[in-house]
C-alpha positions in Angstrom: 8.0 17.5 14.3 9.7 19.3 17.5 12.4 17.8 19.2 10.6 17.5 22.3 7.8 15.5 21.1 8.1 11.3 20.7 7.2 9.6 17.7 4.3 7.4 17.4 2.5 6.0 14.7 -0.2 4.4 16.8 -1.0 8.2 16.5 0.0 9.2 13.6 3.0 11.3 15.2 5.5 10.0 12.6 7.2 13.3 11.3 5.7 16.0 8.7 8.1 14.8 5.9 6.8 11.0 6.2 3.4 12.0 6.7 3.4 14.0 3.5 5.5 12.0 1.9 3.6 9.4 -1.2 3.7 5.6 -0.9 3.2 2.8 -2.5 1.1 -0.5 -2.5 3.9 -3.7 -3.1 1.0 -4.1 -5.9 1.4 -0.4 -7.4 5.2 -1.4 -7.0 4.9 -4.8 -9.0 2.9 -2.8 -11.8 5.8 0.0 -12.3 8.5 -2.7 -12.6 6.7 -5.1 -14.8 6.4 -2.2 -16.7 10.2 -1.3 -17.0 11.1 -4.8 -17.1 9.2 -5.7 -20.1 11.0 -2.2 -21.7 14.3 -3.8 -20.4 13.5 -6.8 -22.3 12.8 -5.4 -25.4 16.4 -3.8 -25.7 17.9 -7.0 -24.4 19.9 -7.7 -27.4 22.1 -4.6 -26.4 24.6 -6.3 -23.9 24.8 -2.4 -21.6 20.9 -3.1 -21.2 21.0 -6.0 -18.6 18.7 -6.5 -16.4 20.3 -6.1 -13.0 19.7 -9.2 -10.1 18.4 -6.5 -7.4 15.5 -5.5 -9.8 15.0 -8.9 -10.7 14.5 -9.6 -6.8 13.0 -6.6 -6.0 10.4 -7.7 -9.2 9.8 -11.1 -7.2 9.0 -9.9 -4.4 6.6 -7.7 -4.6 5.1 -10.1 -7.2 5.1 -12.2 -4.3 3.4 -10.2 -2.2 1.1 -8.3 -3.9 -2.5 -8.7 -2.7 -4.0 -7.4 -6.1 -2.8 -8.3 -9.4 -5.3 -7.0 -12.1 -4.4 -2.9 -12.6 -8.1 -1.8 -12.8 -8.1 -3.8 -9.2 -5.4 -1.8 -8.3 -6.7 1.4 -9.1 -10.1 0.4 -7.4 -8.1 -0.4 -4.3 -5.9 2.9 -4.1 -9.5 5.0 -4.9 -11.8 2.9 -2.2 -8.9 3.3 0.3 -8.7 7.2 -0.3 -12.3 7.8 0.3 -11.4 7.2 3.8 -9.1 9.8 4.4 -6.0 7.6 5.5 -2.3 8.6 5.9 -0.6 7.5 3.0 1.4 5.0 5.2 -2.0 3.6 6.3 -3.5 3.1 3.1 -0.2 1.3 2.1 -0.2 -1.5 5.0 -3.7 -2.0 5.0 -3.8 -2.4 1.0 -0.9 -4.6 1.2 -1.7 -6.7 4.4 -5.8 -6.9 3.9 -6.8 -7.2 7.2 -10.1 -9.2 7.4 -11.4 -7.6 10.4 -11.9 -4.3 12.2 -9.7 -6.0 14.8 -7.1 -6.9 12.4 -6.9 -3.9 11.0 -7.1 -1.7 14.2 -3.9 -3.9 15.4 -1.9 -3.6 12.5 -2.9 0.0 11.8 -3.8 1.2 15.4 -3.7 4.8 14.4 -7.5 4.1 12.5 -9.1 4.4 16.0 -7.0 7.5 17.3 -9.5 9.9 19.3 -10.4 12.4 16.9 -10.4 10.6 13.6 -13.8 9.7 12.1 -13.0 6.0 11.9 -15.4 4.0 13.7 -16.0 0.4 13.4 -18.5 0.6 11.1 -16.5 2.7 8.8 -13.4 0.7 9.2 -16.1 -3.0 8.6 -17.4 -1.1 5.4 -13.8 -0.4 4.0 -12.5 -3.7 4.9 -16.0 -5.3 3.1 -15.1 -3.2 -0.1 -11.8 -4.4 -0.4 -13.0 -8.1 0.2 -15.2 -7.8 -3.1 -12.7 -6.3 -5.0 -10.1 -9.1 -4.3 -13.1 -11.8 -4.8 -14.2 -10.2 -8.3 -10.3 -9.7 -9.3 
């Protein structure tokens, strides 16, 4: 991104290394550290191996916040999203903050309705209704 121009993720003008860079779902998150944690605590016995307080809170909280628990629901989530051709930022907040409506969504993520992009209502009513069932069949 050039000096001259401003940042903006209303318009996706957030830098080449951020928009290329891969993110994670707090649920994706939760998944990779219940994973090591449960490796952690079977080599507990072994008094080097302790299971440090920031990954302890960094487990809760994105136990806490994760929308999706179930892995297959988290899979389904990450693939449904994709289909749409989101920034990997986008897909992130609105799999994390599951906005209920196009409104929601378009205020939290206002970049969806950037002039160009082939997000219309609709569209963005159809992704919001696919994630819905996933979280009600979860």
């Amino acid at each position: 991104m050039s000096g001259e121009e401003e940042e903006n993720a209303a318009e996706l003008k957030i830098g080449d290394e951020f928009l290329k860079a891969k993110c994670l779902m707090n649920c994706e998150v939760s998944l990779i550290l219940e994973h090591k944690y449960e490796q952690l605590q079977q080599r507990a016995e072994d008094p080097t191996n302790q299971i440090s307080q920031v990954f302890e809170k960094s487990l809760q909280y994105v136990k806490r916040f994760s929308r999706y628990k179930n892995p297959d629901a988290v899979r389904q989530v990450r693939e449904i999203l994709s289909r749409y051709q989101l920034a990997e930022f986008e897909l992130c907040v609105l799999g994390n903050l599951c906005p209920e409506t196009v409104e929601e969504a378009t205020s939290i993520v206002p970049s969806l309705k950037t002039k160009g992009r082939v997000h219309d209502d609709e569209a963005i009513e159809k992704m919001l209704n696919d994630l819905s069932l996933i979280k009600k069949f979860e």
